[in-house]
N, C-alpha and C positions, 0 to 999 in steps of 0.2 A: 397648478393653482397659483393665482396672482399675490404676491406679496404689496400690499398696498403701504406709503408712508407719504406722512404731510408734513411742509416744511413752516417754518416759521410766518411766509408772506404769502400762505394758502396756496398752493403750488401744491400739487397732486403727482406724486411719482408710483408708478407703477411696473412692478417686473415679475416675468415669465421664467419658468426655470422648467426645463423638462426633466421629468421623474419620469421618463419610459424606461431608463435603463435600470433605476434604482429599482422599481418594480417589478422589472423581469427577471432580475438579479434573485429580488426577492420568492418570487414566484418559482425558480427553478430551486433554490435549496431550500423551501419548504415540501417542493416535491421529492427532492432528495433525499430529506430527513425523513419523510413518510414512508418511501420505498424503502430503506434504509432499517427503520422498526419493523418494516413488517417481514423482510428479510430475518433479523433477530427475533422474533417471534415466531417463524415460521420453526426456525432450529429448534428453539429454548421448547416447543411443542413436539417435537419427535424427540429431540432426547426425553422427555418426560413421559413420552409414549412409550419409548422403547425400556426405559427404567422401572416401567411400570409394571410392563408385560414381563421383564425379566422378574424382579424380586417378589411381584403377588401372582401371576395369573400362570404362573409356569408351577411355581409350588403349589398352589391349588389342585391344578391340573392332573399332578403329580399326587397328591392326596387322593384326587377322586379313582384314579388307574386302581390305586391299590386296595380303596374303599371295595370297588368292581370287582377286584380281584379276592378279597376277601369275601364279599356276598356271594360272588360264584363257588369258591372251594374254602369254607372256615377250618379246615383244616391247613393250610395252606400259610394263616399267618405265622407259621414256626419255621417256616420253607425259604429256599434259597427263591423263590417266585418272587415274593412278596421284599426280599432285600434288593432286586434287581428293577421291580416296578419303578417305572418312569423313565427308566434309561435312555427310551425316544424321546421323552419330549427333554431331555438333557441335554439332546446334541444339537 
């Protein structure tokens, strides 16, 4: 982009400056920063998966085992069965 400026006796000075590098500069660490987030997002999403799945969907899981086990034999809820339900999906 030309920088244009006028002198006092109408004299017209005009200068060129190359910005290829400032812009490529710029263009590679906005690619940076973007790859960059979506790296940190990629993480911050599987830990949140795997926190998820451990502290609700594993204790549900574990409810339902024993819910099953107790509709198959209602005698059963006073039994070492039903203290031991889930034990799979524990490990």
């Amino acid at each position: 982009m030309p920088s244009i400026a006028y002198s006092n006796d109408g004299s017209t000075f005009v200068a060129f400056t190359d910005q290829r590098v400032n812009s490529r500069m710029t263009a590679a660490l906005s690619i940076s920063r973007t790859i960059f987030i979506c790296i940190i997002l990629s993480i911050a999403s599987i830990m949140f998966t795997s926190d998820a799945n451990k502290l609700v969907l594993t204790p549900i899981e574990r409810m339902l085992e024993k819910v099953k086990l107790i509709a198959k034999n209602p005698l059963a809820a006073a039994s070492d069965e039903l203290e031991n339900a889930g034990v799979m999906t524990m490990l």
